[in-house]
C-alpha positions as CSV (number, residue, x, y, z in Angstrom):
1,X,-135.4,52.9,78.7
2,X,-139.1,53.4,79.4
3,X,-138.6,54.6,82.6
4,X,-136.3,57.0,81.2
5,X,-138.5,58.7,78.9
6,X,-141.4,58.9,81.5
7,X,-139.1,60.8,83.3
8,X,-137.7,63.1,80.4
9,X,-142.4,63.1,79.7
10,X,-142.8,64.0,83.2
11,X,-140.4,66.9,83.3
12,X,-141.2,68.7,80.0
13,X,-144.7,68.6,81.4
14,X,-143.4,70.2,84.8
15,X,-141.1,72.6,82.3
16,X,-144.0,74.0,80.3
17,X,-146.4,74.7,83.3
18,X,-143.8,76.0,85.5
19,X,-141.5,77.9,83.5
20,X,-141.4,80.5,81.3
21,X,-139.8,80.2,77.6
22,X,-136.9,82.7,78.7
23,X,-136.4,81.5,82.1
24,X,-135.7,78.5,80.7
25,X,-133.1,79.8,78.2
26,X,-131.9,81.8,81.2
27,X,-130.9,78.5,82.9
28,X,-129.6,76.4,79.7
29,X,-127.3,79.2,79.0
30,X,-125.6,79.0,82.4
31,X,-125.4,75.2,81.7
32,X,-123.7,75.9,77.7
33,X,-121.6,78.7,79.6
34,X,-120.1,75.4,82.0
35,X,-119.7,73.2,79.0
36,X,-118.1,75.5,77.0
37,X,-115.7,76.7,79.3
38,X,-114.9,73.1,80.4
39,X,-114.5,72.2,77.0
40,X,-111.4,75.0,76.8
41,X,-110.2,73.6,80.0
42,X,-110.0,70.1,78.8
43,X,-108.3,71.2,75.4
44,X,-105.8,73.4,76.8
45,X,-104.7,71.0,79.3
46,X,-104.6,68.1,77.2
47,X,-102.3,70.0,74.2
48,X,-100.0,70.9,77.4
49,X,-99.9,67.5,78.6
50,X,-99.7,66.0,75.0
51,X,-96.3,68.5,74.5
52,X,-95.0,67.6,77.7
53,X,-94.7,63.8,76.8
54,X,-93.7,64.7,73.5
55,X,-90.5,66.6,74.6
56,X,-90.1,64.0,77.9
57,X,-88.8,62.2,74.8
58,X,-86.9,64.1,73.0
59,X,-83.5,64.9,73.9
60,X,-82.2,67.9,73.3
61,X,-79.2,66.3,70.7
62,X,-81.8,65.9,68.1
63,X,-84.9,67.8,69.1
64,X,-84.0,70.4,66.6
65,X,-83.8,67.8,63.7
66,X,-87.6,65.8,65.4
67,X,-89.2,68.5,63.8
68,X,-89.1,67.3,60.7
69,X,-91.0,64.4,62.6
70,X,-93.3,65.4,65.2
71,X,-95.8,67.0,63.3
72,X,-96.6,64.1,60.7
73,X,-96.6,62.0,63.8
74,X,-99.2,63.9,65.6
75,X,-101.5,64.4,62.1
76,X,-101.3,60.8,61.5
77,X,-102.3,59.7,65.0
78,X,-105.6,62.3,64.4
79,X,-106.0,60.8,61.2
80,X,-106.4,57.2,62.7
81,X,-108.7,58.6,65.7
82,X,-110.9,60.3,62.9
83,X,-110.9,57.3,60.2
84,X,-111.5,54.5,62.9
85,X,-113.0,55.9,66.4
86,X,-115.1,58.6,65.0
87,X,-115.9,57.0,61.6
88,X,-117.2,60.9,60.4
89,X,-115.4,64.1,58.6
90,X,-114.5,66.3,61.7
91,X,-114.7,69.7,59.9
92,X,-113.2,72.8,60.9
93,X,-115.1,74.4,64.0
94,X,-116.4,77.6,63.2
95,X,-117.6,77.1,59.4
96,X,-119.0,73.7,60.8
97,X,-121.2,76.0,63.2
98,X,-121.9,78.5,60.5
99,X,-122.8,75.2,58.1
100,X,-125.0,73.5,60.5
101,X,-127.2,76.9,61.1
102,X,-127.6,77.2,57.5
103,X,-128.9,74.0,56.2
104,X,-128.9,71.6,59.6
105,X,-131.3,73.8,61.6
106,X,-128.2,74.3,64.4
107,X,-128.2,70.1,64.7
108,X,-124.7,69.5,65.2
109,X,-123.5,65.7,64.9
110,X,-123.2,64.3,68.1
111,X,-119.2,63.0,67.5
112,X,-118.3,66.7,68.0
113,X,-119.2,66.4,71.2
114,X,-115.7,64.9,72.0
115,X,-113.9,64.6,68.1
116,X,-112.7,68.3,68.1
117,X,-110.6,67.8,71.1
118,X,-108.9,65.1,70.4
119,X,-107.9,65.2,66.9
120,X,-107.1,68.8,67.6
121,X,-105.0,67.8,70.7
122,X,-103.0,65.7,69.0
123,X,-102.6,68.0,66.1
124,X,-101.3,70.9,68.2
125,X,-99.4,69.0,70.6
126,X,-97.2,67.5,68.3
127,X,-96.4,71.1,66.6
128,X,-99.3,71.5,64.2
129,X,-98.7,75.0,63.0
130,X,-103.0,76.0,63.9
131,X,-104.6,77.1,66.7
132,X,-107.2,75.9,69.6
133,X,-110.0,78.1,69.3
134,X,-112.1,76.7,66.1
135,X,-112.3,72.9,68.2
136,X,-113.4,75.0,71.2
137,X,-116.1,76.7,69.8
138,X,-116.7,73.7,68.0
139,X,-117.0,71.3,71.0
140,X,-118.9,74.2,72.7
141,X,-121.6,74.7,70.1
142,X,-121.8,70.4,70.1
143,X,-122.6,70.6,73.4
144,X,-125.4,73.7,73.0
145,X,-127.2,71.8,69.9
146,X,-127.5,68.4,72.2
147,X,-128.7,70.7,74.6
148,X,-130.9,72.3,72.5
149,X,-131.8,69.0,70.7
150,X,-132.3,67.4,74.0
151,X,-135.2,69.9,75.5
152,X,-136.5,70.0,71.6
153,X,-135.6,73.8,71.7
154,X,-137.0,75.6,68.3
155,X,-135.1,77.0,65.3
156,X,-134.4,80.1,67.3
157,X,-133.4,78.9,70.5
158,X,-131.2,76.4,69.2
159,X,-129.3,79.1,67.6
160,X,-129.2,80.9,70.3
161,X,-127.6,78.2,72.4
162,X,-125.0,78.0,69.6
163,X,-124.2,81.6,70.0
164,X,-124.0,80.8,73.6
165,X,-121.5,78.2,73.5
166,X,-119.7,80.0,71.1
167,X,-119.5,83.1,73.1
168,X,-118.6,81.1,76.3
169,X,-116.0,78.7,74.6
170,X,-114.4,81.9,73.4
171,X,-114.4,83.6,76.9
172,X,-112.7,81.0,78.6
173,X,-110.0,80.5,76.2
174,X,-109.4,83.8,75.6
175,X,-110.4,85.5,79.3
176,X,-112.1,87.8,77.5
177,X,-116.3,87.8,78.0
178,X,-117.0,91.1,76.7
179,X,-115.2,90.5,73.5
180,X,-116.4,86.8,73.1
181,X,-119.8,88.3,73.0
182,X,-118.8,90.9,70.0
183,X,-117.5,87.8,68.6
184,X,-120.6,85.6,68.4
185,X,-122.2,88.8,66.8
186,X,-119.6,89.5,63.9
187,X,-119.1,85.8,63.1
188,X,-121.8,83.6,64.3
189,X,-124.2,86.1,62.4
190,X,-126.6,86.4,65.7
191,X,-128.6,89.7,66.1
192,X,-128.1,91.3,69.6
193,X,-131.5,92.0,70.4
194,X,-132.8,92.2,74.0
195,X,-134.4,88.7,73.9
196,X,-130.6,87.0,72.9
197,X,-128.4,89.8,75.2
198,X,-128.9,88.2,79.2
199,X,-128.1,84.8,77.9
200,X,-125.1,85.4,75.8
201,X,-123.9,87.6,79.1
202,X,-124.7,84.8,81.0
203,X,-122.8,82.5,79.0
204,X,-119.9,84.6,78.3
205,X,-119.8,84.8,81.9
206,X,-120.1,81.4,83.3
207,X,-117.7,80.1,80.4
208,X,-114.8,83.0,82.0
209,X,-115.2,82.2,85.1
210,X,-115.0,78.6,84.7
211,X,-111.9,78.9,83.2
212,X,-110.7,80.6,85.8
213,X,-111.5,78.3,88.6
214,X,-109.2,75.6,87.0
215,X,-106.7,78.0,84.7
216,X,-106.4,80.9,86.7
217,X,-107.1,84.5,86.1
218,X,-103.7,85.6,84.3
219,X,-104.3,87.5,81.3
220,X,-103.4,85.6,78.0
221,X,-100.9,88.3,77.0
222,X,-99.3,90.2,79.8
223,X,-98.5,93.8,78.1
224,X,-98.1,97.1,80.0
225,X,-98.5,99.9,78.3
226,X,-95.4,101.8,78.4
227,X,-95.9,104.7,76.0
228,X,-99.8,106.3,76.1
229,X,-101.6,106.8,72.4
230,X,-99.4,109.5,70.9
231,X,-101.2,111.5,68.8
232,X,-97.7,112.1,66.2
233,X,-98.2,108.1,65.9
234,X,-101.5,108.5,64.1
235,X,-100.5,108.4,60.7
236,X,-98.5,105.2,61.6
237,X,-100.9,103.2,63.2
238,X,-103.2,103.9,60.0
239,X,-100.3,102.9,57.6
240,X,-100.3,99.5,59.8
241,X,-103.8,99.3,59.1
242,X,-103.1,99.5,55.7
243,X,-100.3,96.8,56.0
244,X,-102.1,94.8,58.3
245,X,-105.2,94.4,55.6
246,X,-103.1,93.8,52.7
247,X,-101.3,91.0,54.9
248,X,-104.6,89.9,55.8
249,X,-105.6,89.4,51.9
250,X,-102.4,87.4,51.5
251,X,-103.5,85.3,54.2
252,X,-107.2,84.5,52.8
253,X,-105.9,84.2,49.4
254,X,-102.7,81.8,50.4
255,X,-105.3,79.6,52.7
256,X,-107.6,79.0,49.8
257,X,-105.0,78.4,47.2
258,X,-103.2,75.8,49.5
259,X,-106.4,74.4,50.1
260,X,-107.2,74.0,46.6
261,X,-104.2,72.5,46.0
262,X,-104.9,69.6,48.7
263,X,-108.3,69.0,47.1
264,X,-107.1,67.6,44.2
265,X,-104.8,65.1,45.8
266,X,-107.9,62.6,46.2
267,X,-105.4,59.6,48.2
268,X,-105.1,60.9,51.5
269,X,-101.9,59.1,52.3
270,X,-100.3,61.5,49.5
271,X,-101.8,64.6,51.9
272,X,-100.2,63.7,54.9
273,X,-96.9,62.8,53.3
274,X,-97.1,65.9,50.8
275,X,-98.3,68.1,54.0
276,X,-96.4,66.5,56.6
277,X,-93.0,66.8,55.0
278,X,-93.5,70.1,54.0
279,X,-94.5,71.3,57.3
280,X,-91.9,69.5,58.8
281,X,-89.1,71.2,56.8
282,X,-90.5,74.4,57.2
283,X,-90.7,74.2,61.1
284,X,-87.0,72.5,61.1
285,X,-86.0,76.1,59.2
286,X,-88.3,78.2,60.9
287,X,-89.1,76.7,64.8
288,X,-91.1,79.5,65.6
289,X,-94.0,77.8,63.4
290,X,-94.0,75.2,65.9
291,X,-97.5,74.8,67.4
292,X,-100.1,77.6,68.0
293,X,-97.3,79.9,68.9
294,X,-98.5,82.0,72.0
295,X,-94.6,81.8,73.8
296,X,-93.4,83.5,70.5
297,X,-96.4,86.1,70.7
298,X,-95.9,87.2,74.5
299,X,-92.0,87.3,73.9
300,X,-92.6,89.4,70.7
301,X,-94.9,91.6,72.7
302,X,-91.9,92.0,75.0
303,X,-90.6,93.8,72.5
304,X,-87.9,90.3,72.7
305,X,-87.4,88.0,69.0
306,X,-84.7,85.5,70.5
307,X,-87.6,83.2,69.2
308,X,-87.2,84.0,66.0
309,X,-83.5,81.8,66.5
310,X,-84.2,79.5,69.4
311,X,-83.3,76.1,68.2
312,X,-83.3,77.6,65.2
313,X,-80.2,77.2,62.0
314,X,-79.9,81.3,62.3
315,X,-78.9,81.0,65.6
316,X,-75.9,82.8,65.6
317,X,-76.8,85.8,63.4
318,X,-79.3,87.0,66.3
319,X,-77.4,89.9,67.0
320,X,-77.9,91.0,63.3
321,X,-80.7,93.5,62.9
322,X,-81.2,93.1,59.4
323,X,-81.5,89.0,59.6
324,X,-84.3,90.2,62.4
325,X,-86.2,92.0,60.0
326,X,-85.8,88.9,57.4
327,X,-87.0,86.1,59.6
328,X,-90.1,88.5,61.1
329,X,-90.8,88.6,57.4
330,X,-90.0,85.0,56.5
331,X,-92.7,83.9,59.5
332,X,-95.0,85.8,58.4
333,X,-95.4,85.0,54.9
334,X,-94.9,81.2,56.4
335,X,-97.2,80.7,59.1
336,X,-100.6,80.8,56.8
337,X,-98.5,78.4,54.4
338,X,-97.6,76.2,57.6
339,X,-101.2,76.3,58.5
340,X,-102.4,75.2,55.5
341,X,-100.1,72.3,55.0
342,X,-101.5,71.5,58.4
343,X,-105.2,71.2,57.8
344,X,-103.7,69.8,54.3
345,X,-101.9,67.1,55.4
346,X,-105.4,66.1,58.0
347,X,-104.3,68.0,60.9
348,X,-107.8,69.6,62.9
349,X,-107.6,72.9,64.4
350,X,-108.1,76.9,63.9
351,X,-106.8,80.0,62.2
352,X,-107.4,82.7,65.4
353,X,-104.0,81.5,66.9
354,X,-101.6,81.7,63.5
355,X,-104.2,85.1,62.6
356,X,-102.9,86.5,66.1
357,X,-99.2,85.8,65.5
358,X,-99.2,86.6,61.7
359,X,-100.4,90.2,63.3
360,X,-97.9,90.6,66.3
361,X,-94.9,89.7,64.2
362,X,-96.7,92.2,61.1
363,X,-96.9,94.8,63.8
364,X,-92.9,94.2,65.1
365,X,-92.0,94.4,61.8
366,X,-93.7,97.7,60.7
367,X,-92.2,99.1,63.6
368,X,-88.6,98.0,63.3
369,X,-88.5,99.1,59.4
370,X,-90.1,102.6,60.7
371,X,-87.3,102.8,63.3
372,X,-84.8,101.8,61.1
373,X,-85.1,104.6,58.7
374,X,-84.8,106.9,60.7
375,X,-88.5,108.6,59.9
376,X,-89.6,108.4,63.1
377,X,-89.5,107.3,66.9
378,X,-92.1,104.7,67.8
379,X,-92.7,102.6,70.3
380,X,-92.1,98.6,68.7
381,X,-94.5,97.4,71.5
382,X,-97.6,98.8,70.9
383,X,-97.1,98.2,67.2
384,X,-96.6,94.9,67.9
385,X,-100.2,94.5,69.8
386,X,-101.9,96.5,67.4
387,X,-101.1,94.2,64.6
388,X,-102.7,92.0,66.2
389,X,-106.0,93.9,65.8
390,X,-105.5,94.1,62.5
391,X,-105.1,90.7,61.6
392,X,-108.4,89.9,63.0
393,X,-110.3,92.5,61.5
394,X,-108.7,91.5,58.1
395,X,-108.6,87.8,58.4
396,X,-112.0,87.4,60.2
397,X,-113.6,90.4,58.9
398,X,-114.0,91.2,62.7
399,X,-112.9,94.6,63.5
400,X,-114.8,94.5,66.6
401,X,-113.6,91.8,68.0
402,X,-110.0,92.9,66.9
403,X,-110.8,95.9,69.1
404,X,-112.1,94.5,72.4
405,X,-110.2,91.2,72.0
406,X,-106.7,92.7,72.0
407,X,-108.1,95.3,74.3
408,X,-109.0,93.2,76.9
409,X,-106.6,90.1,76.6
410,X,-103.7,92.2,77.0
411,X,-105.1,95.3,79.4
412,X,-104.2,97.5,77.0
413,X,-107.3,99.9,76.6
414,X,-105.3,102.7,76.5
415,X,-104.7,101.9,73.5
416,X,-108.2,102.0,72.7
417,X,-108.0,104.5,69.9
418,X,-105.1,103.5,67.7
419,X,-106.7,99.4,68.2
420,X,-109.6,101.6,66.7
421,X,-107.8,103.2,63.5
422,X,-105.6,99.9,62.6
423,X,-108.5,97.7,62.8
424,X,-110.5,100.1,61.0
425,X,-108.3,100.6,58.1
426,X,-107.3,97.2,57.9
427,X,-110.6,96.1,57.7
428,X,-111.6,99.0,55.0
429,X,-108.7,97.4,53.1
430,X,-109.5,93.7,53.2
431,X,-113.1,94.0,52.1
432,X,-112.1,95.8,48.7
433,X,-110.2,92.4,47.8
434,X,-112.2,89.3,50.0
435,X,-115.9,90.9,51.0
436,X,-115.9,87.5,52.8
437,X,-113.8,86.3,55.6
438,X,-112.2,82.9,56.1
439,X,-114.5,82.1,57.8
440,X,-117.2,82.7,55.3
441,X,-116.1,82.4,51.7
442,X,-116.7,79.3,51.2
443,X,-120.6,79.1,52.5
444,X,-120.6,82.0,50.4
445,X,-119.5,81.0,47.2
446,X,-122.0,77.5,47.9
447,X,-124.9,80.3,49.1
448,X,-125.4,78.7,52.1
449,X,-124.0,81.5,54.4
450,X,-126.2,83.5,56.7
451,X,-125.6,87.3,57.6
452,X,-127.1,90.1,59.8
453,X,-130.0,90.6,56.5
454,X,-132.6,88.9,57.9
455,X,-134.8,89.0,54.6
456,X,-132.1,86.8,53.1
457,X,-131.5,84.5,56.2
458,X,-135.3,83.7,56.1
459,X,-135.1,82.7,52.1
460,X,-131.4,80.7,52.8
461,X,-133.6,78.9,55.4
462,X,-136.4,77.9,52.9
463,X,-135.9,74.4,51.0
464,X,-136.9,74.9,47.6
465,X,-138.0,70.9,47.6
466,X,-140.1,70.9,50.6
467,X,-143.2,73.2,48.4
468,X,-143.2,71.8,45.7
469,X,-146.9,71.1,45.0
470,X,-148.2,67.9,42.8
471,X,-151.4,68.2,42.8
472,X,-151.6,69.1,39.5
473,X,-153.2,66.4,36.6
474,X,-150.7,65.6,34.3
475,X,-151.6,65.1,30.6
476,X,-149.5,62.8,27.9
477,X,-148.2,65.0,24.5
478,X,-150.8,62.9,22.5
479,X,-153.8,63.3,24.5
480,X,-157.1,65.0,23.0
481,X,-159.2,67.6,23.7
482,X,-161.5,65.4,25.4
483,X,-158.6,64.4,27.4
484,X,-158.4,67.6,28.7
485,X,-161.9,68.1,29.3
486,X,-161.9,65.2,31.2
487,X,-159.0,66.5,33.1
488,X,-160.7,69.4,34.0
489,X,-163.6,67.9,35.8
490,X,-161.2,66.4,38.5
491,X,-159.0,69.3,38.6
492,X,-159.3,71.7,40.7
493,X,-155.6,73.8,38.7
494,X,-155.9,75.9,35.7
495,X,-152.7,74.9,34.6
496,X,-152.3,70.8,33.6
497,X,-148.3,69.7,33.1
498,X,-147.8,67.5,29.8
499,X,-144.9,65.1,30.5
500,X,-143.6,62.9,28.0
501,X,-143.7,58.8,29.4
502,X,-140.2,58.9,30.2
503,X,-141.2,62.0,32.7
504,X,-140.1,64.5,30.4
505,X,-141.9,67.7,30.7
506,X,-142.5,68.9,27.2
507,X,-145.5,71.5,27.7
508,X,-147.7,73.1,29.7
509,X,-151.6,73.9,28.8
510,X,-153.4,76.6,30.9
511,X,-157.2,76.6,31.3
512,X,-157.3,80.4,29.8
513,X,-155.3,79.4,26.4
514,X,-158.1,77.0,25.9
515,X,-161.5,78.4,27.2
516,X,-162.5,79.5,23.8
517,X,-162.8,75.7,22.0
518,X,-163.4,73.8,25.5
519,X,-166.9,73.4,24.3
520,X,-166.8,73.1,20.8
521,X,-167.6,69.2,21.1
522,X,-166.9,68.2,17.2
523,X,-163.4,69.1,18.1
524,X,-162.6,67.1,21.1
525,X,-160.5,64.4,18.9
526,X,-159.4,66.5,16.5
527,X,-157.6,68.6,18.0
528,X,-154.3,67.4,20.6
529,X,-152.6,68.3,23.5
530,X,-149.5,69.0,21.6
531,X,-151.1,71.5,19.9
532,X,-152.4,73.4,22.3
533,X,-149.3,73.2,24.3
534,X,-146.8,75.6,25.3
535,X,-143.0,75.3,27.0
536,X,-143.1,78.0,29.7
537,X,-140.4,80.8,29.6
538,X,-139.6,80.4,33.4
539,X,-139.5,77.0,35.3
540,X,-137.4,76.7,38.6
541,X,-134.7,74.0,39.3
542,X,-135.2,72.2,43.2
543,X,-131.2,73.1,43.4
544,X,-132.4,76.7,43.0
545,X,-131.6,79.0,45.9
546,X,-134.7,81.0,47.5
547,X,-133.7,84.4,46.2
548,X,-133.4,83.0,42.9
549,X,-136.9,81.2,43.2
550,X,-138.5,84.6,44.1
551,X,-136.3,86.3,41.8
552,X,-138.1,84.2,38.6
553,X,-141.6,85.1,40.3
554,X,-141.0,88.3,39.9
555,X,-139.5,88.9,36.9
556,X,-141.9,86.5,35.2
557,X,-145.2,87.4,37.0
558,X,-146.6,84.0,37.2
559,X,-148.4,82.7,39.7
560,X,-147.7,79.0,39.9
561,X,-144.0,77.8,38.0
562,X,-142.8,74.5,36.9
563,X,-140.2,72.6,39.0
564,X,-138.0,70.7,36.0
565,X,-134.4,68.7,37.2
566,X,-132.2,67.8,34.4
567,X,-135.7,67.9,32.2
568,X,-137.9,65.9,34.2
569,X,-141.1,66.9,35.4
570,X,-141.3,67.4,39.8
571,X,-144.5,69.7,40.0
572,X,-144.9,73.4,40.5
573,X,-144.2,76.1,43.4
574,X,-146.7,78.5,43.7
575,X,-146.2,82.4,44.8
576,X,-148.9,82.0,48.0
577,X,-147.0,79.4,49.4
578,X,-143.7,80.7,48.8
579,X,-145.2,83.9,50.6
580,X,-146.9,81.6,53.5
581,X,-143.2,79.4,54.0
582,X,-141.9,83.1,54.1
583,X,-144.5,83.9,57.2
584,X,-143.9,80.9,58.8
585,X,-139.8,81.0,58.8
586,X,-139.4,84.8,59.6
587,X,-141.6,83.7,62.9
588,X,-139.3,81.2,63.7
589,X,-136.2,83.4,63.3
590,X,-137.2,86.6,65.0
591,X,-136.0,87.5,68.4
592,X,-132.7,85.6,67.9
């Protein structure tokens, strides 16, 4: 072990002399760029393998009718590797990345490393109706912070390694490195400056091209553009948008409202059978829940729905155009609800995948009823893809990454413009009704989420707790004047905290209330401390947030204010070293 850490001495040493700070990051972001893209390697292939020896099984008498099974099966086999191998929550990937660099400091727990894939493995490859991307990302980012932790990277870098692993995770699952770069931007909450751009290229490269060296380079969606942007289609690509939002505000608000619903069943065996058999029934009626869904997607952007009946109970209405329309509807007011009952129940995985078919089917639907009518002559296709941008820039709050994502997945650039409006206008849409994605409401709601402000990164970053001065002499409610005068010749405060025995503060005395009977001597025990006292207008709880800490300084003008929880006395915060921490933390953040 010694040895070991001589070594680990001994190249730091060589490090620091020989190279520089951005070299350096340079190289480790190569390295997160391998890890992450292995990571989607290892996921992908071990949800394929886990289906494969789930259907070796099942015969094809009952395999509609294992449905109601499978899934429960796989949640509580994830349940069992979580409660007694890992012996740790395994939280959803991208909000446990957003969560650890808002009050962890990017420190990821070292279980992630391996947790996310197979809890969400076993999830998804028994039909768990969620998706693969959050575990990526999330094993991805595990494997940047022991990185980081490991060459004791600072505040900055380490976040910058996350946003590495997070934009290579995402560029080899998705094939897609320009948009898994966008990506890291819109929901990581990185700046793109200059200092962060080579390594998150680099990255986003490395983790692509891994993934093609062991998945090859086929596209994720194959989709050739039949029909060119037409520019008669324009109002109906911004009427998707519209849709497309307003389906994206069903999905936020269903998600939470499932998820509240789960939070009050406190006996997790009554979650996975509540989830479980619910999910189970729903994909027995509806098999095209089944799993993350990407067959359905690709034959949907074939412009085919047969999977909208395969192995399904409507199987022999498919030739009905109006039960088509029902069951595109019926899917997509189910998959968020499927979803749910899937983290519910204590199933691990993401919302991209069921975000991404929620939009094709929206778009295939929008289409269809546009046809129908009679209104006008549109190309279902195209629609179909497009949705798909919408989704993501209403779900995620992403339009962005809608854009380049779908973009460059599918090849369909030249589509570029209406990807533009739909994602545009869904996104417009969405924000009246959830200004905070998925991804983000709940840090939100706990104030723990970070965004592109910087001002109000640097104060989420600042623990309240950590300046709080007590330096201060404390006085007892029935001390004297000559108490205090005492008090002042080892103070070196104007302002002296009178707490009650019990550690109740009950006053406060300041040096300037007092200056004009300090030396009157024939009143130094007649006069008490409980007179003389005052209970200050402003005092600041330690649970406080930052911006409401500064807030109170301001509003108040005081220098130097009280810290009280639940009535006891903790000490006092003063404005200069609010104003130093601020220095000091705004250093540590910039350039990332």
């Amino acid at each position: 072990m010694k040895g070991n850490l001589h070594i680990w001495a001994r190249f730091h040493r060589w490090r620091l002399k020989n190279l520089s700070e951005r070299g350096f990051l340079t190289i480790l972001s190569i390295v997160v760029g391998i890890f992450s893209g292995l990571a989607a390697v290892i996921i992908k292939n071990t949800v394929r393998l886990t289906q494969k020896a789930v259907h070796s099984i099942v015969t094809t008498d009952v395999e509609n009718y294992i449905y109601f099974a499978l899934p429960v099966i796989g949640i509580f086999i994830a349940i069992l590797f979580i409660k007694y191998v890992v012996r740790s929550e395994v939280r959803h990937g991208i909000p446990n990345v957003l969560h650890s660099i808002s009050k962890s400091r990017g420190r990821i727990r070292p279980h992630n490393l391996y947790s996310s894939v197979v809890s969400s493995s076993l999830t998804v490859g028994f039909g768990g109706s969620v998706g693969l991307e959050g575990p990526t990302v999330a094993t991805g980012t595990a494997w940047g912070s022991w990185l980081a932790t490991t060459f004791r990277l600072n505040y900055k870098n380490t976040i910058l390694m996350l946003a590495c692993a997070c934009a290579g995770a995402m560029a080899a699952i998705f094939k897609a490195p320009i948009a898994a770069i966008v990506f890291a931007v819109e929901v990581i909450m990185i700046d793109l400056t200059v200092f962060s751009l080579v390594p998150l290229l680099l990255a986003s490269a490395t983790g692509v091209v891994t993934s093609y060296f062991f998945l090859g380079q086929d596209v994720l969606y194959p989709f050739e553009v039949q029909q060119a942007f037409n520019l008669n289609d324009l109002l109906y690509y911004i009427l998707l948008g519209i849709v497309a939002g307003f389906v994206s505000v069903y999905f936020t608000k269903m998600y939470l409202f499932i998820g509240g619903l789960f939070e009050k069943l406190k006996n997790n065996r009554t979650r996975l059978i509540v989830g479980g058999v619910s999910l189970g029934v729903l994909i027995f009626l509806f098999p095209s829940l089944y799993g993350e869904g990407y067959e359905s997607i690709n034959e949907c952007l074939a412009g085919n729905t047969e999977f909208l009946f395969d192995n399904s109970i409507f199987y022999g209405l498919n030739e009905e155009l109006w039960i088509v329309i029902m069951l595109l509807a019926a899917v997509i007011i189910l998959k968020i609800v499927a979803t749910s009952l899937t983290f519910g129940a204590g199933g691990v995985g993401g919302i991209f995948a069921p975000t991404l078919f929620m939009g094709v089917n929206t778009g295939m639907l929008f289409a269809l009823i546009i046809k129908q009518t009679g209104i006008h002559n549109i190309n279902t296709n195209n629609f179909a893809l497009i949705g798909m941008a919408g989704l993501i820039a209403g779900v995620l709050h992403a339009p962005l990454t809608g854009i380049f994502l779908i973009a460059d997945i599918s090849g369909g650039y030249q589509l570029f413009v209406p990807l533009m409006i739909t994602a545009t206008f869904s996104y417009l849409i969405v924000r009246a009704f959830t200004p905070n994605s998925v991804y983000h409401i709940q840090l939100a709601q706990r104030k723990e989420l970070l965004t592109h402000d910087k001002d109000a990164n640097v104060l989420q970053l600042m623990d309240v707790r950590k300046m709080i001065e007590t330096d201060f002499v404390v006085l007892k409610p029935n001390a004297t004047l000559r108490d205090l005068t005492d008090a002042i010749t080892k103070a070196h405060r104007d302002l002296f905290p009178v707490v009650s025995d019990d550690g109740t503060m009950v006053g406060m005395v300041k040096m300037d209330d007092v200056r004009d009977i300090i030396f009157k001597h024939e009143l130094y025990d007649e006069v008490e401390i409980k007179d003389l006292m005052y209970m200050p207008e402003y005092s600041i709880d330690p649970n406080d947030s930052m911006e409401v800490v500064t807030n109170k300084f301001e509003i108040s003008g005081r220098y130097n204010l009280a810290v009280i929880e639940n009535g006891k006395y903790l000490g006092f915060i003063s404005r200069a070293r609010v104003f130093t921490r601020y220095r000091k933390q705004i250093i540590d953040v910039s350039h990332v």
